[in-house]
MIGUNU-631533 format. One line per 2 residues: number of its first residue (from 1); their letters; for each residue y, x, z of C-alpha. Coordinates in steps of 0.05 Angstrom, whole numbers, plus 5000, padded with zeros to 4 digits. Layout:
! MIGUNU-631533
NUM) A) Y X Z; ...
***
This chain:
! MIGUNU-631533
1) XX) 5000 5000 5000; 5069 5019 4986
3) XX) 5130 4990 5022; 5208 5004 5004
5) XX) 5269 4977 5036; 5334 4981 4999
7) XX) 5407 4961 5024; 5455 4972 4960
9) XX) 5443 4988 4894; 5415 4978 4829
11) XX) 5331 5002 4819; 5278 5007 4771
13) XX) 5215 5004 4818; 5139 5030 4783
15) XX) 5081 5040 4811; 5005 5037 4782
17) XX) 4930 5046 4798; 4956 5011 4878
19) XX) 4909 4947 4895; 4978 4917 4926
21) XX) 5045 4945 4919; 5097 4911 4975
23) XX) 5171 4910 4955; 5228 4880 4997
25) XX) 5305 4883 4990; 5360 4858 5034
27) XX) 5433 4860 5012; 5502 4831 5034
29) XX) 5563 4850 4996; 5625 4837 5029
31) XX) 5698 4829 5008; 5696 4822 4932
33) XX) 5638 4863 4930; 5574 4859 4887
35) XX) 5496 4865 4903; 5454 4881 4833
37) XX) 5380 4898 4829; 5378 4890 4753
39) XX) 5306 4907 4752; 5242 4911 4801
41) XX) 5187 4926 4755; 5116 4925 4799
43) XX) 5056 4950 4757; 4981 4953 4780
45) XX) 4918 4957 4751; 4859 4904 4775
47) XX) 4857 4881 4851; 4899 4832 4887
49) XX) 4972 4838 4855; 5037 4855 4868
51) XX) 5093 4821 4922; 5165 4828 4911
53) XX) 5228 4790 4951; 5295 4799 4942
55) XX) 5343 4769 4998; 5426 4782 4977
57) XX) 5482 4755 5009; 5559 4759 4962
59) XX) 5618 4736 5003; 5684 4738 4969
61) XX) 5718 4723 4911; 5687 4747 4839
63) XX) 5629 4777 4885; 5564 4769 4845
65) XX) 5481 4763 4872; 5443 4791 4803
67) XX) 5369 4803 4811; 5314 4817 4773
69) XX) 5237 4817 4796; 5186 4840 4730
71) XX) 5117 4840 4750; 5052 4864 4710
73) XX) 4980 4863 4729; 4911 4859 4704
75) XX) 4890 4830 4773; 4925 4775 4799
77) XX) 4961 4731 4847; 5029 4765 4842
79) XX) 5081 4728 4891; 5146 4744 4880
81) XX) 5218 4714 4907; 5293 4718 4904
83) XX) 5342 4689 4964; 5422 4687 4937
85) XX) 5470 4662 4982; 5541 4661 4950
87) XX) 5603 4649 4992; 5679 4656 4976
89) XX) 5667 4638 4902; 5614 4680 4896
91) XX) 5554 4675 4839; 5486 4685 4840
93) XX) 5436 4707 4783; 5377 4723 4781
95) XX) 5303 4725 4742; 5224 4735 4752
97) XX) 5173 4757 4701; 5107 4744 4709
99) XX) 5041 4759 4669; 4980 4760 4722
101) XX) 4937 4697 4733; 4947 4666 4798
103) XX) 5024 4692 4800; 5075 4648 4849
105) XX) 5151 4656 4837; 5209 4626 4875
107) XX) 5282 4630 4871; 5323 4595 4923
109) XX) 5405 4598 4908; 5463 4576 4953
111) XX) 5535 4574 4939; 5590 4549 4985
113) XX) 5655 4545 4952; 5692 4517 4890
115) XX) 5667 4533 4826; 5605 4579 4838
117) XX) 5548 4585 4793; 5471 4596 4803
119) XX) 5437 4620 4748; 5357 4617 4758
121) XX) 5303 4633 4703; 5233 4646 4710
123) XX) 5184 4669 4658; 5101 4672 4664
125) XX) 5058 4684 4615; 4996 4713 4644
127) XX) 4948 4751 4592; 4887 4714 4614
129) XX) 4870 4670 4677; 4904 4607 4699
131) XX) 4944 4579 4767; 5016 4603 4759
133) XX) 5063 4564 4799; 5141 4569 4799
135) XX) 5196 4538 4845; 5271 4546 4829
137) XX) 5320 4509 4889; 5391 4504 4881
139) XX) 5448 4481 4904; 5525 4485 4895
141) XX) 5597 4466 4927; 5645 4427 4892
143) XX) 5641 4446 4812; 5602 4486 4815
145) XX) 5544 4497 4755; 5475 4503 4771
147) XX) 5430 4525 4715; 5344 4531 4727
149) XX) 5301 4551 4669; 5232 4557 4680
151) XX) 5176 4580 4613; 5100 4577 4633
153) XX) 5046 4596 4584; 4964 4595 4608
155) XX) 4922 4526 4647; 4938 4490 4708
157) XX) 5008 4505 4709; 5061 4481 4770
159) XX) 5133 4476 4762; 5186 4454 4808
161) XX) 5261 4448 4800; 5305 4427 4852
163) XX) 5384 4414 4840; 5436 4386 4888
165) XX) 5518 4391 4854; 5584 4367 4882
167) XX) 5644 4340 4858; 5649 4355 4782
169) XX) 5595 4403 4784; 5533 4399 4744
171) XX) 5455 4412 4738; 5416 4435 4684
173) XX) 5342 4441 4686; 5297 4467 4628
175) XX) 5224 4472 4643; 5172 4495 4584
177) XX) 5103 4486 4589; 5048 4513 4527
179) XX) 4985 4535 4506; 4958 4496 4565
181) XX) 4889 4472 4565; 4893 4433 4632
183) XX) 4932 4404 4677; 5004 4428 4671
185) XX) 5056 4393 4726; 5124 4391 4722
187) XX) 5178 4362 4771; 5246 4358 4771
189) XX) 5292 4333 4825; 5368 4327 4813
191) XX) 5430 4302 4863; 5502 4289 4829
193) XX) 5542 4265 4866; 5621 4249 4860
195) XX) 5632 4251 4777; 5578 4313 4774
197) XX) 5524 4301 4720; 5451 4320 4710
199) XX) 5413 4338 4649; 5334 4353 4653
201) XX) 5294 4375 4594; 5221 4381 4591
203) XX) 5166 4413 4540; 5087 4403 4560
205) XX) 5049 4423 4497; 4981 4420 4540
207) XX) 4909 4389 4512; 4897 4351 4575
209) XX) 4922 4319 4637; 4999 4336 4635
211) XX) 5041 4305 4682; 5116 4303 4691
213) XX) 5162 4273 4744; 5239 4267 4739
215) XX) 5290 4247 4787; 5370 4241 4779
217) XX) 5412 4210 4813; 5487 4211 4804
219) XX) 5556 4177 4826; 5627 4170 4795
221) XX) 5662 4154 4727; 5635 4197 4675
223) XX) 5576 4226 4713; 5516 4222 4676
225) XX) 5437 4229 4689; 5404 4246 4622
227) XX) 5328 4267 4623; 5292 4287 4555
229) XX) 5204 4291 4554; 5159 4313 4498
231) XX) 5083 4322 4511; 5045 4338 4447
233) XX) 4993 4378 4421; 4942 4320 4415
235) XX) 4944 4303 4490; 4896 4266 4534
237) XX) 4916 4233 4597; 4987 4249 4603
239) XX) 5045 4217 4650; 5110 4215 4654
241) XX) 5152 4180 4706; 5227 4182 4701
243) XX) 5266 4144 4761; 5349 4151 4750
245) XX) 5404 4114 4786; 5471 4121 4772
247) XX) 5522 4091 4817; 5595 4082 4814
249) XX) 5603 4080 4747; 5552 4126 4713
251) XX) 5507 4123 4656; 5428 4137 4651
253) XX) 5393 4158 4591; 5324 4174 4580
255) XX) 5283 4200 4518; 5202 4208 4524
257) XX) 5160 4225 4464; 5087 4236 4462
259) XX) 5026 4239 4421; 4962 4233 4446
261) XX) 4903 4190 4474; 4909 4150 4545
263) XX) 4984 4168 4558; 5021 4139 4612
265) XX) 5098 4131 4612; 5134 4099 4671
267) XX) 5226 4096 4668; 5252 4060 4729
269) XX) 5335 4061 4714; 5390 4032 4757
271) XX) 5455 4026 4739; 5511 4003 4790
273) XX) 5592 3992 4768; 5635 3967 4712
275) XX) 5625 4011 4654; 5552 4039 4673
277) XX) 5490 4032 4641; 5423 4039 4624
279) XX) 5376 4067 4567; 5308 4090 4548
281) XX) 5271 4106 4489; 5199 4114 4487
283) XX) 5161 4138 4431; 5076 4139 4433
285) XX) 5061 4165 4358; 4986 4193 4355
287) XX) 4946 4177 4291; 4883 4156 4317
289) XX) 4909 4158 4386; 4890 4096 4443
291) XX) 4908 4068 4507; 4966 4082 4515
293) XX) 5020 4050 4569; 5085 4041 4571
295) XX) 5135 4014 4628; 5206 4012 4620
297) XX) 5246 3975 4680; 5322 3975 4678
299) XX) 5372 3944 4740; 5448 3938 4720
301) XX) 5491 3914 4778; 5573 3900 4773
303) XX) 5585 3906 4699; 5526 3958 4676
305) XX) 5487 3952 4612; 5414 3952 4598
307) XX) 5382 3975 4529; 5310 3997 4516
309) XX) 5266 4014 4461; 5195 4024 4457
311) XX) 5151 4053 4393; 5078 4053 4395
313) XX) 5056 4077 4324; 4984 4099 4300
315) XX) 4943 4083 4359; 4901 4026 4375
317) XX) 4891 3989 4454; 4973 3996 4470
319) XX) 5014 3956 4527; 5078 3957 4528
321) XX) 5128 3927 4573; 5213 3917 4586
323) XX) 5243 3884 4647; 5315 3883 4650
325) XX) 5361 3849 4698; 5439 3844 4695
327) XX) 5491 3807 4738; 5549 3799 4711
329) XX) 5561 3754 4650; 5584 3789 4588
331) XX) 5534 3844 4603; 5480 3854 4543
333) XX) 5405 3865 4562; 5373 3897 4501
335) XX) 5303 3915 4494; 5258 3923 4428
337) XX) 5188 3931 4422; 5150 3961 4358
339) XX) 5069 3973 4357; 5029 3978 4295
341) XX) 4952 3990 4295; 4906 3940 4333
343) XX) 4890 3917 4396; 4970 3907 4428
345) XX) 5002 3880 4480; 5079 3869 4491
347) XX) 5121 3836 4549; 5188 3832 4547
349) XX) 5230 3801 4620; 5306 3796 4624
351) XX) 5341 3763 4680; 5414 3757 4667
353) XX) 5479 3772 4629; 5476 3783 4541
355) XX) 5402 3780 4541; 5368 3795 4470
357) XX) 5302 3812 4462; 5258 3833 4395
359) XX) 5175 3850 4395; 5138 3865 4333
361) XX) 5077 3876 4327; 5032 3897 4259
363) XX) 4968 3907 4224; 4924 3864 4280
365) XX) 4867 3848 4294; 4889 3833 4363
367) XX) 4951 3809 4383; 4989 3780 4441
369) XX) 5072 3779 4452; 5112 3747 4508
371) XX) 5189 3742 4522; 5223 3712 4584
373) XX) 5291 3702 4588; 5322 3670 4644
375) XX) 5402 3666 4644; 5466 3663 4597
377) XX) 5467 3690 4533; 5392 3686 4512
379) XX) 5360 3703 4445; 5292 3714 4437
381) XX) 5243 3746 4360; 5177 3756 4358
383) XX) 5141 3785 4293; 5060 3795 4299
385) XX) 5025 3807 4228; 4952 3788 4211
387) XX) 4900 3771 4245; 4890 3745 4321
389) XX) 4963 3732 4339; 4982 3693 4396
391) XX) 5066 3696 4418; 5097 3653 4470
393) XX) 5174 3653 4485; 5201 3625 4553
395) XX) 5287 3613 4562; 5320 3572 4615
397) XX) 5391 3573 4616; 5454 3574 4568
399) XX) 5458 3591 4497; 5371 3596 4480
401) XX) 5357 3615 4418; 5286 3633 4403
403) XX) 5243 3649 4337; 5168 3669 4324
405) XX) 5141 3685 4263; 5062 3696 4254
407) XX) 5024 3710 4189; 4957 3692 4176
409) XX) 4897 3684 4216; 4894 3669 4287
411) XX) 4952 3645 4300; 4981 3600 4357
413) XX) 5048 3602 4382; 5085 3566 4446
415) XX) 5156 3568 4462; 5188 3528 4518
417) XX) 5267 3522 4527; 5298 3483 4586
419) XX) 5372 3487 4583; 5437 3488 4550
421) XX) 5451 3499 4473; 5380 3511 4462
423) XX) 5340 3519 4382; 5274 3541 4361
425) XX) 5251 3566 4292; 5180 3571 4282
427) XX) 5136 3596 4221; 5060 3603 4224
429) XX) 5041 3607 4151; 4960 3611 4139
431) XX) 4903 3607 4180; 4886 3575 4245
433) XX) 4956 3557 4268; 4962 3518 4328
435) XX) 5043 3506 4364; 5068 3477 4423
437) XX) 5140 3462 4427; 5184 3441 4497
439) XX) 5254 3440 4495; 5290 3396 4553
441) XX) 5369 3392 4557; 5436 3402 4521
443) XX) 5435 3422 4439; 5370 3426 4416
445) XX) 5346 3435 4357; 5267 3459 4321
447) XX) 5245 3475 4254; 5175 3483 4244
449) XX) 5135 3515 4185; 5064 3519 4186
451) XX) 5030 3534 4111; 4953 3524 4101
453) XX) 4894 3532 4153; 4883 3494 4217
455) XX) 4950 3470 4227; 4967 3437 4292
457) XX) 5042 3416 4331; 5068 3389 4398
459) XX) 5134 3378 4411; 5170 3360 4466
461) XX) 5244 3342 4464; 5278 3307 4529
463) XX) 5364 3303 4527; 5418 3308 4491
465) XX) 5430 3328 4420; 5357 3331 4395
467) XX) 5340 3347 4318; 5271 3363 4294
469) XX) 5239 3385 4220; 5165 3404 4208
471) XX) 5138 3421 4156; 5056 3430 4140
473) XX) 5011 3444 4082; 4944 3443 4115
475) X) 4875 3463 4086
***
């Protein structure tokens, strides 16, 4: 074993053929001053691994923390780590390489005055071998910038980002995950709070079992929590679950993509003030791919917006699901579902506000669709293509509008209205077709198409302006 303490200074640190080698550094810079360590490089050939920790301390004005930690091992389990603490308007940097199996790295970065910066970036890339693990934890005083970058390459891969900004600050979190086998996890956790903003971007290119959780959470006018996902590289059994809320005024956006077989994506979004809002876009793309889920829920209190979009393409056995609530009249709900292939299933739930809603659904066999709408501004589409269709459409209050189309086979539709300015348009057009109409109070309205096959119709129509037209060519 071989131990060296340092106070000051700058180093380049090598030693082989050692089964451990132990480095540790303390530093405190006072008074403007700096503490740099551009480079600790640890080598060792086979046994246990190298251990490296860097502890600096900058207090003053254009003081700096820089450190940097390289280690390289055919064994494994290297463990290395980096303490900053910044204070005065101080800045920390600092950055860990990696390439044994096994490795651990952690940087933990603390600033304590007005516009300070932590800069945090680690790399691992072991040569063969699998269990790296990586933790960067920041945090910064009023806006300040914290920046964590984290790049992973091997199996069974852990990441962990931690953020907390202040006042006009902001987080930025990059993690990188590829040419994984199995189970790569990623987590990110980000606090804004008073017009700070966070931005989290994730890349798992893993065959197997990746898994990613975000968390944001920001206040103020202009703040923002924006969160971006890809997992490809013909996947099985990944996750994702994003959970945002932006209060006072901010905005959440969200952005998932991935291709592959049994994925799971889960965005929980709350939005809270005049001016916020809400929105996700899903996409599940994998040729061949199947069962597939996706959840998108979306809260908008005070004058926030909701809008959501969801795209399962190419894969067969899909559910997907919106629910949306807004309080304030005036406010839009927006959500749109797309799924081609076979074997779907689509729910769409608004509770509130502009409500819209839109599923489509192609190229059967198996089909079902449902909307409910509850309050103000209703509207309501349903496509479906061939084969075993089904639909249903559900509104109860203020301006209803709903319309279903289905093409042949199956068929069988059922849309209910209660009140206010109420309207249905309905079109079945070949095979089975079957319909059940309700509508209750205020405008109403239906028109009714159903050409060739089993044909079918009930209507119900109760108060007020009632209209009807039907029309059926039956076999």
């Amino acid at each position: 074993m071989k131990k060296l303490t340092l106070t000051v200074g700058s180093l380049l640190f090598a030693i082989a053929a050692y089964s451990q080698n132990v480095f540790t550094n303390n530093q405190t810079a006072t008074s403007g001053g700096s503490n740099t360590i551009t480079t600790i490089s640890q080598t060792i050939s086979g046994g246990v691994g190298n251990t490296g920790e860097l502890n600096q301390t900058a207090d003053g004005d254009g003081s700096t923390n820089t450190a940097g930690i390289t280690q390289t091992s055919t064994g494994d389990q290297n463990t290395a780590k980096v303490t900053q603490v910044a204070k005065a308007s101080a800045d920390n940097t600092a950055t860990i390489d990696q390439n044994s199996a096994g490795a651990t790295a952690t940087i933990d970065q603390n600033t304590d005055s007005d516009g300070s910066s932590n800069t945090a970036t680690i790399t691992q890339a072991p040569t063969s071998g699998q269990g790296t693990t990586a933790t960067i934890n920041q945090k910064s005083h009023t806006a300040g910038i914290n920046t964590g970058t984290i790049t992973q390459e091997g199996n069974t891969e852990t990441a962990t980002l931690n953020q907390e900004a202040t006042h006009n600050g902001s987080n930025t979190a990059e993690i990188t995950q590829k040419d994984a086998n199995l189970g790569s996890t990623a987590s990110v956790t980000q606090n804004a709070t008073d017009f700070s903003s966070n931005t989290a971007t994730v890349l798992q290119q893993t065959d197997a079992q990746g898994n990613v959780t975000l968390s944001q959470m920001s206040t103020g006018t202009g703040s923002a929590n924006i969160a971006s996902v890809t997992q490809n590289g013909g996947t099985y059994q990944t996750t994702a679950n994003i959970t945002q809320d932006a209060k006072s005024s901010a905005t959440n956006e969200a952005t998932v993509g991935q291709n592959g077989w049994f994925e799971s994506v889960e965005v929980s979004q709350k939005a809270d003030g005049s001016g916020s809002s809400n929105k996700a876009s899903v996409d599940q793309n994998t040729p061949g791919g199947a069962n597939s889920m996706i959840s998108i829920t979306q809260n908008a209190i005070g004058g926030g917006t909701n809008e959501a979009t969801i795209a399962q393409a190419s894969t067969h056995n899909s559910t997907a699901t919106i629910e949306q609530v807004a309080d304030m009249v005036g406010d839009p709900n927006i959500a749109s579902i797309s799924q081609s292939n076979d074997e779907h299933t689509a729910y769409i739930s608004q509770t509130g506000a502009g409500n819209r809603a839109n599923i489509t659904q192609l190229e059967g066999p198996s089909h079902e669709a449902s909307i409910t709408q509850q309050g103000a501004g209703n509207n309501a589409h349903i496509g479906q293509a061939g084969i075993n269709q089904s639909g249903k459409v559900t509104q109860t209050g203020n301006a209803n509008f709903a319309y279903l189309t289905q093409l042949a086979e199956g068929n069988i539709a059922e849309i209910t209205q209660t009140g206010n300015s109420n309207s249905t348009s309905l079109e079945q057009l070949g095979s089975l077709n079957t319909a059940t109409f309700t509508q209750n109070g205020d405008g109403n309205s239906i028109l009714a198409v159903q050409n060739g096959g089993g044909n079918s119709f009930t209507s119900t129509q109760t108060g007020n302006n009632n209209s009807f037209s039907i029309t059926q060519n039956g076999n």
